[in-house]
Every structure is written in structure tokens, then in C-alpha cells.
C-alpha positions as CSV (number, residue, x, y, z in Angstrom):
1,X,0.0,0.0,0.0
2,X,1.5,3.2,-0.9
3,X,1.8,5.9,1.6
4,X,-0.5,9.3,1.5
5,X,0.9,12.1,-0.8
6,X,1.0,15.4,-1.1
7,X,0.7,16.7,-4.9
8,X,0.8,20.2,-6.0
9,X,-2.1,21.1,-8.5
10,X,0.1,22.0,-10.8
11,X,1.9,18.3,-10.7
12,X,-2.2,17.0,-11.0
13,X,-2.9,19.4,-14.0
14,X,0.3,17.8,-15.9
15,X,-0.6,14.1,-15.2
16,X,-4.4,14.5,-16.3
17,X,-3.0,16.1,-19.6
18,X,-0.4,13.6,-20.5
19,X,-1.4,11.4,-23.7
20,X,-2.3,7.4,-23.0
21,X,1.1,6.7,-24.3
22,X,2.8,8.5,-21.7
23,X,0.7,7.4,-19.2
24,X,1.5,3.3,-19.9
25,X,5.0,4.4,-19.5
26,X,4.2,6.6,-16.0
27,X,5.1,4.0,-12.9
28,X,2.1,5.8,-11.2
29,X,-0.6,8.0,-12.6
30,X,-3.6,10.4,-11.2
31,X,-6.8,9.5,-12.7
32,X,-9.6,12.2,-10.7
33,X,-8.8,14.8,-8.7
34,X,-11.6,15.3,-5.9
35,X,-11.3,18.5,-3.9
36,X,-7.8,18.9,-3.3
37,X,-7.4,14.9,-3.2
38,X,-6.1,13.2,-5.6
39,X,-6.6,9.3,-6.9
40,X,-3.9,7.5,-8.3
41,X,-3.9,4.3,-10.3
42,X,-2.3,2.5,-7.9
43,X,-5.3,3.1,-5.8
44,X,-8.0,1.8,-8.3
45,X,-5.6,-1.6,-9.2
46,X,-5.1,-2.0,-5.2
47,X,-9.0,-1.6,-4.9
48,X,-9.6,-3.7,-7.6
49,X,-7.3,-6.5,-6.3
50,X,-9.2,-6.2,-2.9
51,X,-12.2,-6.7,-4.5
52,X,-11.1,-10.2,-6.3
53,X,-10.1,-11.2,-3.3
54,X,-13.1,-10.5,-1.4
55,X,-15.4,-11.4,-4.6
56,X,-17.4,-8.6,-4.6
57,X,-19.1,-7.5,-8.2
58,X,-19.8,-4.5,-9.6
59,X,-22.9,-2.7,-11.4
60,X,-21.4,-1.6,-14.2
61,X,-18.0,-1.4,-15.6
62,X,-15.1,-2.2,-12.9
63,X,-12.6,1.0,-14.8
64,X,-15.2,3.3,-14.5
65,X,-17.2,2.2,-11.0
66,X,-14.0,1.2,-8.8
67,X,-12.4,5.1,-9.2
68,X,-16.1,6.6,-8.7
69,X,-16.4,4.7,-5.5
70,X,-13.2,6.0,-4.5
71,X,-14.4,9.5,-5.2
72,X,-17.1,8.8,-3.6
73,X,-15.3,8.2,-0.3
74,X,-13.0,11.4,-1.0
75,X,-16.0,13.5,-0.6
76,X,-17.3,11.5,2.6
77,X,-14.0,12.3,4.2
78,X,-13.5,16.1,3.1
79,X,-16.9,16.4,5.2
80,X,-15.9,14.5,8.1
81,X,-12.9,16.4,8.0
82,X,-15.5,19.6,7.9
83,X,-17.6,18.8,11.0
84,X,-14.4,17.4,12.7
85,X,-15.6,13.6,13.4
86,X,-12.9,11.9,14.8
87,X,-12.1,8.1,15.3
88,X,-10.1,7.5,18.4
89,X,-6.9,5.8,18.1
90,X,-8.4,2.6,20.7
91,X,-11.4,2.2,18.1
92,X,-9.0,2.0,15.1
93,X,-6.8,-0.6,16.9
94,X,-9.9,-2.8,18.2
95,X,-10.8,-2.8,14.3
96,X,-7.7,-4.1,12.7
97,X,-7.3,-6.6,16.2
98,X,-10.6,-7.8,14.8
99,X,-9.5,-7.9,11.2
100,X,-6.3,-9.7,11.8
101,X,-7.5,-12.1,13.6
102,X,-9.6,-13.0,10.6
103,X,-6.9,-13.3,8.7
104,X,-5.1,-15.7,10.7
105,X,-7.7,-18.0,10.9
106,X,-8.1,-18.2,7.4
107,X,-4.5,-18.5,6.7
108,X,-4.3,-20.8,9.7
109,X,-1.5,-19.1,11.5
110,X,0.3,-15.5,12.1
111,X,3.5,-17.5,10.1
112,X,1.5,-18.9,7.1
113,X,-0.3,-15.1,6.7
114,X,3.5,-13.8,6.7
115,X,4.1,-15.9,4.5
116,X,1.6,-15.3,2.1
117,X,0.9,-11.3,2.3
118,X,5.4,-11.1,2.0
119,X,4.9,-8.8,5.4
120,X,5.2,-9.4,9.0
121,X,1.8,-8.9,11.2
122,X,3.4,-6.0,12.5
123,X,4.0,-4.5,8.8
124,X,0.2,-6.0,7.8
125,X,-1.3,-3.9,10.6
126,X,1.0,0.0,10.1
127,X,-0.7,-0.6,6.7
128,X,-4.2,-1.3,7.5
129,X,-4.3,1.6,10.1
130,X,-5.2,4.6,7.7
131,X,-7.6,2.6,5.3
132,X,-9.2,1.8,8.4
133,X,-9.1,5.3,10.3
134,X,-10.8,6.3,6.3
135,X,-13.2,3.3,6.5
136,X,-14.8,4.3,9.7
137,X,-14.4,8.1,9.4
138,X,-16.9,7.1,6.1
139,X,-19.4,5.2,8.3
140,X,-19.5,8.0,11.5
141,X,-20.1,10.5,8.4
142,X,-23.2,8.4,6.7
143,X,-24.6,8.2,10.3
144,X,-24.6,11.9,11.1
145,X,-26.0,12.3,7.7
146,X,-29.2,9.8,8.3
147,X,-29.1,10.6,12.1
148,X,-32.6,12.1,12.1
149,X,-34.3,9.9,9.3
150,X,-37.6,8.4,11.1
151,X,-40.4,7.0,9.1
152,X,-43.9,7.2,10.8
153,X,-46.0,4.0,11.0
154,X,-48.3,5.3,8.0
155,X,-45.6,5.4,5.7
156,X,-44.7,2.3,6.1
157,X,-48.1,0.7,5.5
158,X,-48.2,3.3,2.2
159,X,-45.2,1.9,0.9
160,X,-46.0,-1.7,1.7
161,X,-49.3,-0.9,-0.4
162,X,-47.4,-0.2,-3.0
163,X,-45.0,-3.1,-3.3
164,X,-45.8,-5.7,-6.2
165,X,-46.2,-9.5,-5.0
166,X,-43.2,-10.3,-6.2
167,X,-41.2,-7.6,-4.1
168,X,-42.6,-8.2,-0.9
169,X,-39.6,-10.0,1.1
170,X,-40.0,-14.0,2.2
171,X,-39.3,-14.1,6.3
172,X,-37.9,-17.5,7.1
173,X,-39.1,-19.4,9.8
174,X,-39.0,-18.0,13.2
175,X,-39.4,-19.9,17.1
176,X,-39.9,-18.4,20.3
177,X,-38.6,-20.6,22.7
178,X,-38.3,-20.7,26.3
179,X,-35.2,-22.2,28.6
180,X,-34.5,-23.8,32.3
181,X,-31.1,-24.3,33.1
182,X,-29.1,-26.1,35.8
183,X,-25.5,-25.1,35.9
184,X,-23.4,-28.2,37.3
185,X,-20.8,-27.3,40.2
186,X,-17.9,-27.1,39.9
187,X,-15.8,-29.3,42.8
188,X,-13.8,-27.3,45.3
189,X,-10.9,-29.3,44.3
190,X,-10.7,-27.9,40.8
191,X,-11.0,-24.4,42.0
192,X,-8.2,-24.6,44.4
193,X,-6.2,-26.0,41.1
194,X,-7.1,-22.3,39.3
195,X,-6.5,-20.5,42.0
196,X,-3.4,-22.3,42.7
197,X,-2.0,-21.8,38.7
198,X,-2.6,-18.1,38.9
199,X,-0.9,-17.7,42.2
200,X,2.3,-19.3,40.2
201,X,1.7,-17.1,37.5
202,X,2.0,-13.9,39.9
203,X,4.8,-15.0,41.6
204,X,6.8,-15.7,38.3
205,X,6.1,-12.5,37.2
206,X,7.4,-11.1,40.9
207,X,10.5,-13.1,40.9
208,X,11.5,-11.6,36.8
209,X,11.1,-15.2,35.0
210,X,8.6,-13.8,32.4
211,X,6.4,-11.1,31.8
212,X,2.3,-11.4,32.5
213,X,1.8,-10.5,28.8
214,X,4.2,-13.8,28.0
215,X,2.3,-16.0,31.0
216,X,-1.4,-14.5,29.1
217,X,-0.6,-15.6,25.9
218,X,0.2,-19.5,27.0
219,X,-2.6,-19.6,29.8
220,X,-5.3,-17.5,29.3
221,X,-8.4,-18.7,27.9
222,X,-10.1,-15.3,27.0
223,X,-9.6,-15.9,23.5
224,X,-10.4,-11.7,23.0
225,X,-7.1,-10.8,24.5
226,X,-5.6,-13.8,25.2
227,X,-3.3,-13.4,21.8
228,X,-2.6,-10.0,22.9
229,X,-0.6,-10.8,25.9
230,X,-4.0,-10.4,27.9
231,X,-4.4,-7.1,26.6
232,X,-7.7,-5.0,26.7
233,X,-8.2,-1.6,25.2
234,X,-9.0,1.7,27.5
235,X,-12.8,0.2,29.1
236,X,-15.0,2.0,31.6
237,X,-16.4,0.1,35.0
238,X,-19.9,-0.2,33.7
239,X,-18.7,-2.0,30.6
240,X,-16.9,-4.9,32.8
241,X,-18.3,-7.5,35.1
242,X,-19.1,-5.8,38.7
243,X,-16.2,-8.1,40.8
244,X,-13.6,-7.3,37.9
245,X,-14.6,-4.0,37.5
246,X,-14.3,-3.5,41.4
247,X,-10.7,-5.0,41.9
248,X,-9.5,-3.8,38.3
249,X,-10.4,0.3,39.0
250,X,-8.7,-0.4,42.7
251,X,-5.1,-1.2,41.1
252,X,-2.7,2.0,41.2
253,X,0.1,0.4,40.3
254,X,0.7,-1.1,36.9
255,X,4.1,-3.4,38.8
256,X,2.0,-4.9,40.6
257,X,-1.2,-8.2,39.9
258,X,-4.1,-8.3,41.8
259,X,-5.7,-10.7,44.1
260,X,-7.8,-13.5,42.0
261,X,-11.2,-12.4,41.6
262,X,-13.6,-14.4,40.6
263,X,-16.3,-13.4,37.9
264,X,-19.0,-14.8,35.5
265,X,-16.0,-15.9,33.5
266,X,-14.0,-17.6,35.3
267,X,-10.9,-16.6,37.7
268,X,-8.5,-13.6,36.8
269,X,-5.7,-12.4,37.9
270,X,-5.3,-8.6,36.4
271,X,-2.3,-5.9,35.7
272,X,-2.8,-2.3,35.4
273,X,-1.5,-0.7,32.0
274,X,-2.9,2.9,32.2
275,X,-5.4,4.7,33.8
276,X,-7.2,7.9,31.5
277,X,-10.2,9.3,33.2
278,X,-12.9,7.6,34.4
279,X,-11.4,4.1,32.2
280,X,-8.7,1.8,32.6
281,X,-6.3,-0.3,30.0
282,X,-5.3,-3.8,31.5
283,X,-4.3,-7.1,31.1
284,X,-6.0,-10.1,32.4
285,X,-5.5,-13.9,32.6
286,X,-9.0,-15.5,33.1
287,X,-9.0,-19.6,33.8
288,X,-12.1,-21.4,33.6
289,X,-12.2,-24.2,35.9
290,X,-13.3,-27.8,34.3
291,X,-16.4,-29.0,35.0
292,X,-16.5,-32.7,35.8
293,X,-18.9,-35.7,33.8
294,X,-20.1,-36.7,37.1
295,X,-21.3,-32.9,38.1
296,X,-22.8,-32.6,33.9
297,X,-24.9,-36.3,34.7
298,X,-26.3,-35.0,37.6
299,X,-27.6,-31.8,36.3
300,X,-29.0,-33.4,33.5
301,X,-30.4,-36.0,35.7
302,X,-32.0,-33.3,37.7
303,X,-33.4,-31.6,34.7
304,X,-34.9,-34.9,33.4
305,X,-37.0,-35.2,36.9
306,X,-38.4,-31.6,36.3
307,X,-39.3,-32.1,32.9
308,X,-41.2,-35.0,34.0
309,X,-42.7,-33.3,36.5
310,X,-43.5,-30.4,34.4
311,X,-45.3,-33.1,32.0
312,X,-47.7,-34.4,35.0
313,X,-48.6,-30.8,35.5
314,X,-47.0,-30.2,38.7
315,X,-45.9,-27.1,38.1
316,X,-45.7,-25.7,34.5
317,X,-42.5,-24.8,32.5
318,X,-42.9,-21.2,33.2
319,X,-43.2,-21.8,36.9
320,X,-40.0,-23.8,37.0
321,X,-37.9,-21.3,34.9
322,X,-39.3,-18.4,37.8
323,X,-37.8,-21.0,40.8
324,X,-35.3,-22.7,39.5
325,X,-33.8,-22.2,36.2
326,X,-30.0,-21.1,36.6
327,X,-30.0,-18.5,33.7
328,X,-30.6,-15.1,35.0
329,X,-31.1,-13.4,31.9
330,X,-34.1,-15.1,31.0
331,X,-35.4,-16.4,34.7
332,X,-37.1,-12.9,35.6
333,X,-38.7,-13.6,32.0
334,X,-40.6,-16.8,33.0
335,X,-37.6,-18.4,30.5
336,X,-38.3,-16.6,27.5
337,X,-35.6,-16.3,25.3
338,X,-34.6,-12.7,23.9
339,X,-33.1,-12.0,20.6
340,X,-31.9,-8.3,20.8
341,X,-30.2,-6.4,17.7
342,X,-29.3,-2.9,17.2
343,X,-33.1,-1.9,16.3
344,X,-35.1,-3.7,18.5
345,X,-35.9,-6.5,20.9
346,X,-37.6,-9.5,20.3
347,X,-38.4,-13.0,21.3
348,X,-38.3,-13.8,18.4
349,X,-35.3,-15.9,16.6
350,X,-34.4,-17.2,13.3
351,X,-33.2,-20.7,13.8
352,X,-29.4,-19.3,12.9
353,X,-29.6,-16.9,15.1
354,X,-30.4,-19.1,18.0
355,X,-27.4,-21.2,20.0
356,X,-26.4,-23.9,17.9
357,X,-27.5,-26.7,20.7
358,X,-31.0,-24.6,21.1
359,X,-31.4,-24.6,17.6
360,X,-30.8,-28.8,17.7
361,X,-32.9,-28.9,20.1
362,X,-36.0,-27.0,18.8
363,X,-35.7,-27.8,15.3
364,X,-38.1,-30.8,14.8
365,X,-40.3,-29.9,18.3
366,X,-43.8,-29.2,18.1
367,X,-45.1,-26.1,19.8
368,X,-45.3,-26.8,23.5
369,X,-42.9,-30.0,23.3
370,X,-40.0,-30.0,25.6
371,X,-37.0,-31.0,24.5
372,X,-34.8,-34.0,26.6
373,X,-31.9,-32.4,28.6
374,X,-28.8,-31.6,26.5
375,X,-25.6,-30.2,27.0
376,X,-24.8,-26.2,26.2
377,X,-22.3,-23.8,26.4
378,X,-23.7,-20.6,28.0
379,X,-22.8,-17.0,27.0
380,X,-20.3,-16.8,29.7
381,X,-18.8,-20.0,27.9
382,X,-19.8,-22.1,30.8
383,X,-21.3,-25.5,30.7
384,X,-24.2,-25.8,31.6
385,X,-27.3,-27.8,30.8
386,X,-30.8,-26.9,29.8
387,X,-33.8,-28.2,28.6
388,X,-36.6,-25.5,26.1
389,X,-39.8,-25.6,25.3
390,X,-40.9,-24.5,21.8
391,X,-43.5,-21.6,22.4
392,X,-44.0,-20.2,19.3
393,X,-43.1,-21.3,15.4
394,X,-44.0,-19.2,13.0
395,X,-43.6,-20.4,9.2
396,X,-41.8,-19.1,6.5
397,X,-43.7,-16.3,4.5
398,X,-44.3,-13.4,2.9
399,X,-44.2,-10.3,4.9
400,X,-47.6,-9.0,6.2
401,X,-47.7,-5.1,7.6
402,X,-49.5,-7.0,10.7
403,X,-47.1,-9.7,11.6
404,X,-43.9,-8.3,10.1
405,X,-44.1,-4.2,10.8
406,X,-40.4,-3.9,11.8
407,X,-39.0,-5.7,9.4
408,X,-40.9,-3.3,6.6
409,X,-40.3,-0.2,8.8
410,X,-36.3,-1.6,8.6
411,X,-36.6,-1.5,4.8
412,X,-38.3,1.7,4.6
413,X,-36.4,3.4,6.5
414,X,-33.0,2.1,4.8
415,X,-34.4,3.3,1.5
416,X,-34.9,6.5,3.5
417,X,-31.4,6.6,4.0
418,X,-29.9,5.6,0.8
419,X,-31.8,8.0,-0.7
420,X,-30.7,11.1,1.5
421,X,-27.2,9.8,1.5
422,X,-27.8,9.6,-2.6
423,X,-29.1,13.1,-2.6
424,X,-25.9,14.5,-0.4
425,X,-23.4,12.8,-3.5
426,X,-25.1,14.3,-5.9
427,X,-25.1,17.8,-4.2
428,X,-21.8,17.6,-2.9
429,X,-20.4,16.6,-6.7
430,X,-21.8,19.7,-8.0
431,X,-20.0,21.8,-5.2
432,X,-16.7,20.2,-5.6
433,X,-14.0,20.5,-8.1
434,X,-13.3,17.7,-9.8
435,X,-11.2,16.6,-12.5
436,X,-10.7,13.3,-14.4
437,X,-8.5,11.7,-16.6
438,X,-9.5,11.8,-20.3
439,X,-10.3,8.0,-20.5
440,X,-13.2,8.6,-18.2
441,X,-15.0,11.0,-20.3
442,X,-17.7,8.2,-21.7
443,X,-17.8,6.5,-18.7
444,X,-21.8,5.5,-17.8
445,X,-21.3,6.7,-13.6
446,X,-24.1,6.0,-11.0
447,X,-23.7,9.5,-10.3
448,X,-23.9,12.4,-12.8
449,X,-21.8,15.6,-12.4
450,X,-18.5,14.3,-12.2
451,X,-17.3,15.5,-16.1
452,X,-17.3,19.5,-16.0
């Protein structure tokens, strides 16, 4: 990736006026001039490479569309620049963390991505850093723009009388289901062996014979910072589990470990990195005590008695998920399961959306069956053991406005959006110089304006 540059307008005039022959003989080239940005061709082949890669298509012609789209962006930025949004440096870091880990999974490890992208991760990830800064400076400036697009309930069922049979979107099957759990102990004896580890781990680090980052990246079984020497970025106490929140914001002194505390997770032992403000950058090695087959039998046992009793009417399902389901999230909810996304929460799931052993479970039940006990892994990535009852299944179909109102208020309000973020390109083009290379002249663009 080739670093940013600065190019006098006099430099930008020459290039665009240079005949195709020079230009094949030109190791780089500008192709548009946006503002006072310019676009080189290595920018358009590096975007087009990307975009093999990634196998994304294009509506229309790739040499006209990919330097548009890249224009495009220019003029996202210039106004982000304009109403100074900024993207902080711990965001753009927790983005290419993200990112790269991707990649090493599909590579299948940090040597074998080396390997194959000619860089080290440390090289991979300087050169991500400003693509990504771009990227999201884009998406905070989209969201201003569409930040006060609502659509009122009327509109929607206008618009959904409008749509033809065929456009009206098919919604897959969807289950509400309800859950009891029993969480299996864990036996004293395993938890004096976690406790015991980390307590050797500390004094290790005391006595100079490693670093905790070193110790984190063998031990700990966080897998979100566990590859970063136990590493978390700058995080505020209501964002972290109340007992590590309350020893982790107590630590003045980054030489120093905790005491183990024990949370949802597991048992950690924590360091102290930085403190800025009212939030805190550590590092953390989290164990997970096993639980044994004997403890897992029992629960399951247990679960299999309530479920019968639960069948002879007893008490119902709901009853038992009030009293004695282990799973706070849903116990206060009579066991109802609740699938929440960034617009709205629901009980409702699609059967991908829902854990996979749920999902197993549920898949061929009849509403109001109740599943045998099974095994799960919790959110907390405990085991635990459960058994559901399938409350609800509603069949694949086409939308209604009655049944399916936020999912047409989603798609009318994105159409909203599009269509002010549309309106925005076209009014910015017309207010921004912009120059382009000669072979772009009969280009058919998805927006008008550019050629001047």
C-alpha cells in the first residue's frame, strides 16, 4: 500500500493532460482529482485486487465504477474532515485486532499469513491503520447524515401498499422458545487447582522469570485478549463485570497483579497498563475451571426429573424457569428467550440466530414439546445444561404489515437513508471540483456531475 501524498495542483494538472502513451509508461498515474485529493492508479488496481479477493461484483464497468467509488469516499471524508468527526486511536486498533485475527484463521496461523501477504503482522497492521481510520471516518459521516431519518408507522403501511407481489420479502421461519437451566458445580478441588495456577503465575512474574503478557498468551483462555498478551483496550467500570470491575479500577500500580477475583467468566488475575479518566487499559488472565462428567450427569439428571414433572402438571415450564432455572437473563422472564439487535428487541429468533444446541434442540419440536436435557455452552462459555420448550413457530412467509411491521419499517427506513445519502453525493459533486483523466470521459457513472 502506498503511503499518502502530497501533490501540487500544478503536478495533478500535468498528469491529467499527458497522452495514454505517456501514461503506460508513468510508474504511477492520477486518474480524478476530488477536492484537493487526488486518486492514483495504484489506488484503483489495489482496490480492484481487494475486490477479487473478497469477490465482490460491480454494477457496471469495474474501470469506471471502482475510481467513482473511491471518489465517492473522497468526498465522505472532506466532510468528516469539515464537521471534525474523529475516530479515536483505541477504536481503530480494536478494528484491525478484529480484522487480523480474521486473517489468521483463514491463513491458519500468524507464520503462514506472513508468509503469504510477503509482510510481518506488525507491517500488515502499520498498513491497515489509515484505510481503516478512512473506512470508519466514512461510516460516522453516513450516520450523522441519516441521524434524524424516522419513518412514521403510515408510511410504512403506504409503501407496503405499494410493493408488487413479487417484491414483498419472504421471512424465514422464526421460534420463540423458552429455557430452564441447571449449571453443574464445579468441585472445590478444581478451583483450588485455578487458584493455585494463577498464584504461580504472579509469583513468576514477581520473581523476573517472564512477563504477564508472556504468561497470558500461553494460559489464558479469554480468546479476545488472550493473543494479545491479555491485553484489553481503555474500558470503563460499567462495561466490565461488577467483581472485575471493582478490583481492576482499585489497582494503582501497573508493577503490581491483583488478588484473583472471581467473575462470571472464570478466575482472573489482572495488571494495570494505564489509567485515562474515568477508564482503565489492563491485562487479564481468566481460567475457567473444568467441569467434571459426574457434576454434567447430575444436572442433566435433575433436569430430566423436572421435565417429567413439568409433563404431570405439577408445576408448569414457566413456573420452573421463575424458581429454579439457573440463567438469569431469561429467569425474571418466565424463560423466555430474547433476541436483541441494534433496532429492536424480540423474542423472536431465526433458527441461525439461536445457540447452535438450542437450535438442535428445537428444530423438529412441536409447539409446547420440551426438549430432553442436553448439554450447552452458555454465554459466559460455561457449561451448563438446559432443557426448552418451543412456544412459538411461526412459518416461512411473505411479509404482512401486521405480523412483520419492523421488518418493513427496517426497509423503509433504509431506502430512507440511501436515498438522502444519494441526494448528499449528488449535491456535494456539483459543489466540488473535480477533475478526471480523459479515459473517463464516456464512462456511464451512478452519479452524474463528475465530467465538468
Amino acid at each position: 500500500m502506498m503511503a499518502k501524498r502530497v501533490i501540487s495542483l500544478s503536478f495533478i494538472i500535468y498528469t491529467l493532460s499527458i497522452s495514454p502513451a505517456q501514461a503506460q509508461n508513468a510508474i504511477d498515474e492520477v486518474l480524478w482529482v476530488v477536492g484537493d485529493e487526488a486518486i492514483m492508479r495504484s489506488d484503483v488496481e489495489g482496490t480492484r485486487q481487494q475486490a477479487l479477493l473478497e469477490g465482490q461484483r460491480w454494477n457496471g464497468d469495474p474501470d469506471c465504477r471502482i475510481p467513482e467509488q473511491l471518489a465517492v469516499q473522497k468526498l465522505f471524508l472532506h466532510q468528516a474532515a469539515i464537521d471534525s468527526i474523529e475516530v479515536s486511536e483505541d477504536e481503530i486498533t480494536s478494528n484491525i485486532d478484529q480484522r487480523m485475527e480474521m486473517r489468521i484463521q483463514q491463513a491458519g496461523s500468524r507464520e503462514k499469513l506472513e508468509e503469504w501477504g510477503k509482510a510481518t503482522i506488525s507491517e500488515m497492521r502499520a498498513e491497515m491503520r489509515e484505510p481503516i481510520r478512512d473506512m470508519m471516518m466514512i461510516q460516522r459521516m453516513k450516520q450523522k447524515l441519516v441521524e434524524k431519518v424516522t419513518v412514521t408507522p403510515a408510511e410504512v403501511r403506504r409503501f407496503f401498499s405499494t410493493m408488487s407481489e413479487d417484491s414483498i420479502p419472504y421471512v424465514p421461519v422464526a421460534v420463540e422458545v423458552e429455557i430452564l437451566t441447571q449449571q453443574p458445580p464445579i468441585e472445590q478441588e478444581e478451583i483450588d487447582r485455578i487458584k493455585n495456577e494463577l498464584r504461580e503465575y504472579t509469583e513468576r512474574v514477581n520473581n523476573g522469570e517472564t512477563s504477564f503478557a508472556t504468561l497470558a498468551r500461553m494460559y489464558s483462555e479469554d480468546p479476545g485478549s488472550a493473543r494479545f498478551g491479555g491485553e484489553m483496550d481503555y474500558v470503563g467500570r460499567g462495561m466490565l463485570d461488577p467483581a472485575f470491575a471493582g478490583v481492576a479500577f482499585n489497582l494503582t500500580d501497573p508493577k503490581k497483579i491483583s488478588k484473583i477475583v472471581q467473575s462470571e467468566f472464570g478466575y482472573h488475575i489482572i495488571q494495570l497498563i494505564d489509567r485515562r479518566g474515568d477508564k482503565v487499559k489492563l491485562r487479564h488472565i481468566l481460567r475457567k475451571p473444568q467441569v467434571s462428567q459426574e457434576a454434567i450427569d447430575k444436572s442433566l439428571a435433575r433436569l430430566d426429573s423436572i421435565r417429567n414433572d413439568i409433563i404431570d402438571g405439577v408445576f408448569t415450564f414457566e413456573e420452573g424457569a421463575l424458581h429454579i432455572s439457573d440463567d438469569k437473563e431469561t429467569r425474571n422472564n418466565y424463560g423466555l428467550m430474547a433476541n436483541t439487535t441494534e433496532t429492536e428487541r424480540t423474542s423472536r429468533f431465526r433458527m441461525q440466530d439461536l445457540p447452535s444446541e438450542v437450535a438442535r434442540a428445537v428444530d423438529t419440536m412441536k409447539v409446547g414439546e420440551i426438549s430432553k436435557p442436553f448439554q450447552m455452552i452458555n454465554n459466559n462459555g460455561k457449561t451448563t445444561c438446559a432443557i426448552v420448550k418451543l412456544k412459538n413457530r411461526i412459518e416461512g412467509h411473505k411479509a404482512t404489515i401486521t405480523e412483520d411491521f419492523q421488518l418493513m419499517k427496517d426497509i423503509v427506513e433504509n431506502k430512507r437513508k440511501e436515498e438522502v445519502i444519494r441526494q448528499w453525493v449528488i449535491k456535494k459533486i456539483k459543489n466540488t471540483y473535480t477533475r478526471l483523466n480523459e479515459q473517463y470521459k464516456d464512462c456511464d457513472f451512478e452519479y452524474s456531475g463528475w465530467i465538468k
